[in-house]
C-alpha positions in Angstrom: 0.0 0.0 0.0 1.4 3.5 -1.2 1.5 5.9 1.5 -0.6 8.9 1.2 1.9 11.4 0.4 3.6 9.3 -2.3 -0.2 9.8 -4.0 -1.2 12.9 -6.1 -4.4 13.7 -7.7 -4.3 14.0 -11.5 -4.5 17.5 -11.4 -1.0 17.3 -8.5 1.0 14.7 -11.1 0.2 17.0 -14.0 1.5 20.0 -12.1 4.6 17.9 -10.6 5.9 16.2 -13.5 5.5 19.6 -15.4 8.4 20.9 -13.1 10.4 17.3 -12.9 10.6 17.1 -16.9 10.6 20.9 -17.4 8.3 20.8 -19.9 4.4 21.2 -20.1 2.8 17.7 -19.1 -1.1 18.2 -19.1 -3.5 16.1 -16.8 -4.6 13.9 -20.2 -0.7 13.2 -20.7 -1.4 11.4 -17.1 -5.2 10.5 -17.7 -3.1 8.1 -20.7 -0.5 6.5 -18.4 -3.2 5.3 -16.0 -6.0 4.1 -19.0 -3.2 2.0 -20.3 -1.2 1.0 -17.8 2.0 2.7 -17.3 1.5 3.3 -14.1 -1.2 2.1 -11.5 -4.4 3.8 -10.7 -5.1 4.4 -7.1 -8.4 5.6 -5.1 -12.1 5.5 -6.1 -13.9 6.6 -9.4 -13.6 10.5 -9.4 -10.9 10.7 -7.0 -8.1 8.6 -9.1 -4.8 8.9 -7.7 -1.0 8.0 -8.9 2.1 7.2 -7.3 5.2 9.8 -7.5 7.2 7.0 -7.6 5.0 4.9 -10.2 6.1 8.2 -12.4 9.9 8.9 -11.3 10.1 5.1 -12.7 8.2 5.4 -16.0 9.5 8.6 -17.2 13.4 7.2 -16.1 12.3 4.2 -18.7 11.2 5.8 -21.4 12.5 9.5 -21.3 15.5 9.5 -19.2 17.3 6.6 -20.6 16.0 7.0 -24.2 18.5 9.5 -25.2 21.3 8.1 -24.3 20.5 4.7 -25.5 19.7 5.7 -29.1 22.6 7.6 -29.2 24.9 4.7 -28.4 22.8 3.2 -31.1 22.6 5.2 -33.9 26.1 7.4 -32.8 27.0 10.5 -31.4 26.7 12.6 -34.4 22.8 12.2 -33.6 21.7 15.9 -33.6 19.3 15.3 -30.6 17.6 19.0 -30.5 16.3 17.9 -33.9 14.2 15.7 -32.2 11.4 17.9 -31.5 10.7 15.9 -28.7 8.9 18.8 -27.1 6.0 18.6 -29.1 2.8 16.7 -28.7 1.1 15.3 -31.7 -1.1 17.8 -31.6 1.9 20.3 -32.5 3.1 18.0 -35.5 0.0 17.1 -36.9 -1.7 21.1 -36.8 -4.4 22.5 -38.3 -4.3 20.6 -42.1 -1.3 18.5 -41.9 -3.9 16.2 -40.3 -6.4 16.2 -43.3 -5.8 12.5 -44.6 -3.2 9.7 -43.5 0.1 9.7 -45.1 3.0 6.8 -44.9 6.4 8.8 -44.5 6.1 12.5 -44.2 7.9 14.7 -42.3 6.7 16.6 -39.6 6.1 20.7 -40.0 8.6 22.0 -37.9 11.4 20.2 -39.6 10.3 22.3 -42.7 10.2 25.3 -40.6 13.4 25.1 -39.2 15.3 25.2 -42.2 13.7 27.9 -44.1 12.6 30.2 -41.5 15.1 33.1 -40.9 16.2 31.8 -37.4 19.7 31.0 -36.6 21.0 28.8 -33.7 24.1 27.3 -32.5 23.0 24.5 -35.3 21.7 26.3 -37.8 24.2 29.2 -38.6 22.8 30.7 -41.5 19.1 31.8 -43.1 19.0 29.6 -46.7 15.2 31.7 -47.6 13.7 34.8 -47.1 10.0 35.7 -47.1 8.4 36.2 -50.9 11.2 33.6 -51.9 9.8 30.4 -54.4 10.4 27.2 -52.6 10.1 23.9 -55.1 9.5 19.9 -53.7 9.7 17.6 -56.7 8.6 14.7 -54.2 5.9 16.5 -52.5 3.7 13.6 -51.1 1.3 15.2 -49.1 2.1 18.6 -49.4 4.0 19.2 -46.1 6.6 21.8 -48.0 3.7 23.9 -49.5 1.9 24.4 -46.3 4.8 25.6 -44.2 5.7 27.6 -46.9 2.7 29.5 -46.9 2.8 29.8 -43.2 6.3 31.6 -43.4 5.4 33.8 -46.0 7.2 31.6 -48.9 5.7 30.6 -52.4 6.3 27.2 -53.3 5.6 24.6 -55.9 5.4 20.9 -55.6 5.6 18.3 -58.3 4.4 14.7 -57.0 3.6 11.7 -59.7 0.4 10.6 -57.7 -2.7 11.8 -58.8 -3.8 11.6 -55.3 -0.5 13.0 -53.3 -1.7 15.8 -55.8 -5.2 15.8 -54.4 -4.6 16.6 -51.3 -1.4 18.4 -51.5 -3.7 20.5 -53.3 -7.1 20.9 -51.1 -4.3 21.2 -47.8 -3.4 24.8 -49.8 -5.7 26.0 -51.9 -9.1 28.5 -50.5 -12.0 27.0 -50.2 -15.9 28.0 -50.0 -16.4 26.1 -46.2 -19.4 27.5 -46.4 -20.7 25.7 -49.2 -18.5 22.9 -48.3 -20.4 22.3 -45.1 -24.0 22.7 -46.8 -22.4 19.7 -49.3 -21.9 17.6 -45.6 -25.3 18.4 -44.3 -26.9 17.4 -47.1 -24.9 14.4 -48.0 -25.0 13.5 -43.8 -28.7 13.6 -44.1 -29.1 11.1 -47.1 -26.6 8.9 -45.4 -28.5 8.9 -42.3 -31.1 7.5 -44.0 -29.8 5.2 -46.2 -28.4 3.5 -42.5 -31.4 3.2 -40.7 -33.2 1.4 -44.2 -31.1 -1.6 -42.7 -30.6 -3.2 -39.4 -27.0 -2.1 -39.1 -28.1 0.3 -36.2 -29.9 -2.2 -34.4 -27.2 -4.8 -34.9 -24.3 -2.9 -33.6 -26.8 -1.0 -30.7 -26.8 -4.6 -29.3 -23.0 -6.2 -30.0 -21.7 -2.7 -28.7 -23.3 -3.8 -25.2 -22.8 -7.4 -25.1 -19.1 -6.5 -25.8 -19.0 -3.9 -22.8 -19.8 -6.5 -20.7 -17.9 -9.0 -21.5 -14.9 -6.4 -21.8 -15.7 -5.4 -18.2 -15.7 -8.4 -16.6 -12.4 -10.4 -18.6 -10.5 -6.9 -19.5 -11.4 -4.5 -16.9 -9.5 -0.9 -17.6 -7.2 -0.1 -16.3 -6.1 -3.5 -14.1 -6.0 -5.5 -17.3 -3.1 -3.7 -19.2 -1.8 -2.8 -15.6 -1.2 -6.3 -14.9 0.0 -7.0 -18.7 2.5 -4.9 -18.7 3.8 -6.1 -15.5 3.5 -9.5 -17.0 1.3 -10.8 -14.3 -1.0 -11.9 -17.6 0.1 -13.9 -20.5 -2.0 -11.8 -22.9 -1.6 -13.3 -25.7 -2.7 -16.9 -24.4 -5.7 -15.2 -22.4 -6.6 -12.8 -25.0 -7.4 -15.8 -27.6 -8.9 -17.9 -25.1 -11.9 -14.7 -24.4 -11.7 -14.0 -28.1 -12.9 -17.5 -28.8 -15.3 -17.6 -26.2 -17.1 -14.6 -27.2 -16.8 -15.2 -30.8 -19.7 -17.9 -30.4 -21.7 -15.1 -29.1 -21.1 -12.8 -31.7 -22.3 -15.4 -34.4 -25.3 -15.7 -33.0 -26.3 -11.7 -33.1 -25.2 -11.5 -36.7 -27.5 -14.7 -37.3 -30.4 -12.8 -35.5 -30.2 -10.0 -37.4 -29.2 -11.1 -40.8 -26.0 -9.6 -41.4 -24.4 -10.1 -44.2 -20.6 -9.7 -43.3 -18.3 -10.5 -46.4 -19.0 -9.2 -50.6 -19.6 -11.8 -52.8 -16.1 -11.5 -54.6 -12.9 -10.1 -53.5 -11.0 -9.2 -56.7 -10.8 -5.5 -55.8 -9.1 -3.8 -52.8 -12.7 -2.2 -52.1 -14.2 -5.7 -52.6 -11.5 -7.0 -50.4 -10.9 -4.7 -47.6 -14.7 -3.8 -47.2 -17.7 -5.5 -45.4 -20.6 -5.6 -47.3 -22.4 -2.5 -45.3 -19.9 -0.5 -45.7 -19.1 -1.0 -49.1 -22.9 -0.2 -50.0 -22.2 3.6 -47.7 -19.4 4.0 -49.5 -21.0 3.8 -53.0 -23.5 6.0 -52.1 -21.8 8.8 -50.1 -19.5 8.7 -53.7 -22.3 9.0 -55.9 -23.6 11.8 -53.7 -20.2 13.1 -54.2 -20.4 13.0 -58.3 -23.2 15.3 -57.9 -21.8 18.2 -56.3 -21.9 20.7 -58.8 -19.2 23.2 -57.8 -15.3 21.1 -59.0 -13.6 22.5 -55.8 -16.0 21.8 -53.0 -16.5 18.0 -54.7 -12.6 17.5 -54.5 -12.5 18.9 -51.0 -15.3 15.8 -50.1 -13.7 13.5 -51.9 -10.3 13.7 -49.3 -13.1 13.5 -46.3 -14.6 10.3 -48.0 -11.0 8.8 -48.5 -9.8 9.7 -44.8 -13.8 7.7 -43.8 -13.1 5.2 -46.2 -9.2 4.5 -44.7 -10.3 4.3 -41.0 -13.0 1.6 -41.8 -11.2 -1.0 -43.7 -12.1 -4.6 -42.3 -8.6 -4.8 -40.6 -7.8 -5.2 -36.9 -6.5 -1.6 -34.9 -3.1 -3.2 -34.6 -3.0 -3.6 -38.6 -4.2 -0.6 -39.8 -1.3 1.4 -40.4 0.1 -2.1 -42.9 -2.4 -4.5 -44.0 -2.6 -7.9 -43.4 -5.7 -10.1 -43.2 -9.3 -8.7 -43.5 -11.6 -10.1 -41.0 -15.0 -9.7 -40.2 -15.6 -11.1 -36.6 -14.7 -9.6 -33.2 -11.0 -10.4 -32.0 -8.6 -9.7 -29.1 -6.9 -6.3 -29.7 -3.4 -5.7 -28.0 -3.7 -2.3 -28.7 -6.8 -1.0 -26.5 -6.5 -4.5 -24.2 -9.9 -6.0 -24.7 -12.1 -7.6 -27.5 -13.3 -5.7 -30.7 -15.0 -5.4 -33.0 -15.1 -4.4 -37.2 -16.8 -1.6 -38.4 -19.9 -2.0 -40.0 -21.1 1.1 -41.0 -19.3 4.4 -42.1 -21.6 7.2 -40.4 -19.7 7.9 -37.1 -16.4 8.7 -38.8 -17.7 10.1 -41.9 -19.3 12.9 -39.5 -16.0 13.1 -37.0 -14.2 13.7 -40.3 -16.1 16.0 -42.1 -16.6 18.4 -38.8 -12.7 18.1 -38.0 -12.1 18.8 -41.9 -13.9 21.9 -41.4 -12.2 22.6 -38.6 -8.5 21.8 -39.9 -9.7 24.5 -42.9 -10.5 27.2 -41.0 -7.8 27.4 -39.1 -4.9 27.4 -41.8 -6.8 29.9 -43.0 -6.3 32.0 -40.1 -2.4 31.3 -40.8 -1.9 31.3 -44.7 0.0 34.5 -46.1 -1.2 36.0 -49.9 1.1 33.8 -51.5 0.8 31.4 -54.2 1.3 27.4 -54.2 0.4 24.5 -56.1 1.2 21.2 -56.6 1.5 19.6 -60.4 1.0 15.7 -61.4 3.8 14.5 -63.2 7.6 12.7 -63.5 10.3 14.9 -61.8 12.7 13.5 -64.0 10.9 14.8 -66.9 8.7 17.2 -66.5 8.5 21.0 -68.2 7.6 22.7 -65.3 7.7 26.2 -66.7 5.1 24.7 -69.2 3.0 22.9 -66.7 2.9 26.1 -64.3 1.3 28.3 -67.1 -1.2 25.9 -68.0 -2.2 25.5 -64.2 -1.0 29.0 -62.5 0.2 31.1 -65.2 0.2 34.4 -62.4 3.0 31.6 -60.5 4.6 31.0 -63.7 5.0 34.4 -64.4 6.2 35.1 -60.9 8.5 32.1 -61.6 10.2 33.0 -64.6 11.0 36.5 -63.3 13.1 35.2 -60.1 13.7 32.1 -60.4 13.1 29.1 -57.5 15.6 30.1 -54.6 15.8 26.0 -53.5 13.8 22.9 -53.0 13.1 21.3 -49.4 11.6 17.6 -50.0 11.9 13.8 -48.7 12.6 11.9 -51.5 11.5 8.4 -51.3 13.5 5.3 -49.9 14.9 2.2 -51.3 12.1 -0.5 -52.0 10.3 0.5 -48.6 7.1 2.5 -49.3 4.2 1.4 -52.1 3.4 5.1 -52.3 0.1 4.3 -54.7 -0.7 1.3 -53.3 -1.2 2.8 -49.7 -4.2 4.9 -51.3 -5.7 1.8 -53.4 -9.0 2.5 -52.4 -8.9 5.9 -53.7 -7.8 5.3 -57.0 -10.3 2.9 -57.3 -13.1 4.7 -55.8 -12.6 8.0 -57.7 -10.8 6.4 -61.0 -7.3 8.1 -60.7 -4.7 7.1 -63.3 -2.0 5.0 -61.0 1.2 5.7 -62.4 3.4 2.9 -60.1 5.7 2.0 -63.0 6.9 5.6 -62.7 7.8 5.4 -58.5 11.3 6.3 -58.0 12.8 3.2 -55.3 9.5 1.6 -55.9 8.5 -1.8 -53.0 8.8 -3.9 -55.8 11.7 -3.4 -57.1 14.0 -4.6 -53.7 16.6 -3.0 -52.0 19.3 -5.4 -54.3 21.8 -4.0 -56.4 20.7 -2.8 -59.3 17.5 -1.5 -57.8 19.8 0.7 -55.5 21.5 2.0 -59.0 18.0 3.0 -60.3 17.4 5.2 -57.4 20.7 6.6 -57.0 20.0 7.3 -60.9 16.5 8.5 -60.8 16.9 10.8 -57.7 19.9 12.4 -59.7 18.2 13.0 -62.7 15.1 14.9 -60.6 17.6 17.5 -59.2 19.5 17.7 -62.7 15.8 18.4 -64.2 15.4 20.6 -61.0 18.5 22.7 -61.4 17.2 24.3 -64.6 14.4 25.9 -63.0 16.7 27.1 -59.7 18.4 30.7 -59.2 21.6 31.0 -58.8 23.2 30.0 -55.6 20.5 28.0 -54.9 20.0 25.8 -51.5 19.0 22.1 -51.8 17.7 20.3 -48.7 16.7 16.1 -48.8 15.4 14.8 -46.2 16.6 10.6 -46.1 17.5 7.9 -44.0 20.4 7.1 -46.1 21.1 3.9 -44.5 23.0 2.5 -48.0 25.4 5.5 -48.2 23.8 6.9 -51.7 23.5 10.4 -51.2 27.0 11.3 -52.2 26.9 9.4 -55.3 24.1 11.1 -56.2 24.8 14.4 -55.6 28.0 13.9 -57.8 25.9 12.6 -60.2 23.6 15.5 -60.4 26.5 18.5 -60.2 26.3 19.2 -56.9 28.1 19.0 -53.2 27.2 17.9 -50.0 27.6 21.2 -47.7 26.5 19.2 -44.2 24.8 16.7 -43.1 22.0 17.4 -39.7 21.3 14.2 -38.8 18.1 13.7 -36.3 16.6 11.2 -34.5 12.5 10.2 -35.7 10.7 9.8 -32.6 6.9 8.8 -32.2 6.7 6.6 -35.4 3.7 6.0 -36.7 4.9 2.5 -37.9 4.7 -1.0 -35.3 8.3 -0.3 -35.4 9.3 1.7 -32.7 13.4 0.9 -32.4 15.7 3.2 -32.6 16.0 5.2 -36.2 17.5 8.2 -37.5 17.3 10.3 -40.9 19.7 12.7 -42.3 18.4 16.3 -43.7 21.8 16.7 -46.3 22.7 20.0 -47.5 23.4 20.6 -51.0 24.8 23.1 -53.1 26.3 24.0 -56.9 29.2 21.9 -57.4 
């Protein structure tokens, strides 16, 4: 038993550990260690209670020792106030950077730091100045051309998805919200009653309740992951012995009410990944969609139906982020500690989405300058973009061609890791985008062997030789890479130019299962 003055109220840890870590820890940050078990919960409901010491332990774990431990190993040369490790999520995920899911972007305030006009004992120099032209000829999902428009910066961004386009695009350009919200009431409203034409409601009403028992009697919160993580639970054996036991349960309620749980083919990623329900929402909140008369308000849905559509695949929490098996019946879930369940109907995210999409809008409008950016679909390594500008923004192109693009801050892709079109399959099959995969730079498919490591270094050399002919002089290149096969210089000597420094940071709070210890390199480069 902890003695009473080793206990604080939530409200006394937040304040205490705000002062121990010198740095603002809210009473949610500790509301989260007790709901998942870092560190025990003590005292009755509405008077929950944590142990200093519980704390002093778990923040000596995972803070303290973290540091030093990835330094050791990933070197010394580790460039730890690159970390950001200050900021929340909510501080690297602001306003629209948080408008759909994107597999390897960087966060803002790595943008920011390099071309805002700060210096530091890091950062000795400015590279860009405000009105400047700032180009990313990998621009996935527009990260560049938002910050850039916070600091007061045009920029450009060239990606070779029609989709990375789409909502590189809708993150920057102005839109009508009010006319985007009438579109959601009205499309909200249909949807609404297209649900309640089926049982779904009924059905879910009554397995949400039969599982919230079951969960609070085998996998009460927070003693369940308590006792996990302090291995005083195998979970794995104990979570598939309840998963099976309820699963017999679960049968029966979708016998009651009919449900029918799979499609009747899976040769598409929609047929595959979707439950019948939710496949039959989807298809009509799209063809609501296709009737939206104005272009820009329909495209500005579309990237609310796609985030919906993303969070309800027929995957278990754990496999969201990478794919694995569909399923369609309730199963243990490490993640939240208890047994769940599949979606079977789109409503309650479509909403949360489309209010938080709103919200997301209106405040980067609040924090956009009058400057211009836009992103282009095509090949880096090919494309005009002097000719493509003028078709799309000829006011930019203009602009352009009378200063010239001061320097480019992207993250090109890696070696054979990321399917970049493949992670948005259901988009480019919901809303018929051309997928241009053959035309990925480091593409999954291709390996991380030999020769596919000579493409890259190749391909990545001939964007920034395409590049250069658009850039002013003395010009400031930034790539953002984890450059674990030593590439970079070969390509830089490959596309006329020299590596000034290297800033090499440690990634924290990966979004990936993979939480070891990993490190990219931000590489500096200039005219040879």
């Amino acid at each position: 038993m902890k003695e009473e003055m080793d206990l604080l109220t939530i409200n006394e840890a937040s304040q205490w550990a705000t002062m121990y870590l010198k740095k603002n820890v809210t009473t949610s940050n500790i509301s989260y260690l007790v709901q998942y078990g870092r560190v025990a919960k003590y005292g009755d409901n509405g008077n929950t209670k944590v142990s200093k010491q519980e704390l002093i332990a778990y923040y000596h774990t995972f803070l303290g020792k973290r540091e030093v431990n990835w330094k050791a190993e990933l070197g010394d040369d580790v460039n730890w106030a690159l970390s950001f490790d200050y900021l929340k999520e909510a501080d690297t995920t602001k306003h629209v950077h948080r408008l759909h899911p994107y597999k390897g972007k960087f966060i803002p305030q790595l943008v920011q730091y390099f071309i805002d006009e700060h210096t530091d004992e890091f950062k000795k120099e400015t590279y860009f100045k405000k009105g400047d032209i700032l180009l990313d000829p990998f621009c996935g999902s527009g990260t560049t051309l938002v910050q850039a428009s916070e600091q007061g910066m045009h920029a450009i961004g060239i990606d070779v998805s029609a989709f990375n386009t789409l909502i590189s695009n809708i993150k920057i350009e102005q839109h009508n919200l009010v006319d985007i919200q009438r579109e959601i009431l009205h499309i909200t409203t249909a949807l609404k009653q297209f649900v309640s034409m089926s049982n779904i409601i009924e059905f879910e009403a009554q397995l949400t309740e039969e599982l919230n028992k079951f969960n609070n009697v085998h996998f009460p919160s927070p003693d369940f992951k308590f006792k996990v993580r302090r291995k005083q639970i195998n979970q794995d054996k104990y979570g598939k012995e309840y998963e099976e036991k309820f699963l017999l349960r679960y049968f029966q309620i979708v016998n009651q009410y009919n449900i029918q749980l799979r499609q009747n083919r899976a040769e598409t990623f929609l047929d595959k990944w979707y439950l019948y329900h939710v496949r039959k929402e989807i298809d009509f909140v799209c063809e609501c969609i296709n009737q939206i008369k104005s272009p820009e308000t329909k495209r500005a849905i579309q990237v609310i139906l796609s985030r919906t559509i993303r969070s309800c695949r027929a995957t278990t929490h754990a496999d969201l982020a990478t794919l694995v098996e569909p399923i369609s019946s309730t199963y243990y879930c490490a993640k939240h500690g208890k047994i769940c369940k599949p979606l079977f109907s789109i409503l309650s995210w479509w909403e949360r989405y489309s209010q938080d999409t709103l919200k997301r809008l209106s405040q980067f409008d609040k924090l956009r300058t009058e400057t211009f950016q836009v992103c282009l679909t095509g090949d880096s390594r090919y494309i005009e973009l002097a000719t493509e500008l003028e078709k799309t923004f000829p006011e930019f192109a203009r602009l352009t061609q009378k200063q010239g693009i001061q320097g480019i801050f992207s993250s090109p892709p890696y070696v054979g890791l990321i399917d970049y079109h493949e992670q948005h399959a259901y988009a480019y099959e919901l809303f018929g985008f051309k997928r241009q995969d053959e035309l990925e730079i480091g593409a999954m498919l291709k390996g991380q062997g030999k020769e596919a490591k000579e493409s890259y270094v190749q391909g990545i050399a001939d964007v920034l030789n395409n590049c250069k002919r658009f850039l002013a002089p003395n010009y400031h290149v930034f790539l953002v890479a984890n450059d674990k096969y030593n590439l970079y210089p070969m390509i830089a000597k490959k596309a006329g130019m020299r590596i000034v420094n290297q800033y090499k940071r440690p990634v924290l709070n990966r979004t990936e299962k993979d939480k070891a210890a990993y490190s990219e390199t931000i590489f500096y480069l200039c005219e040879e």
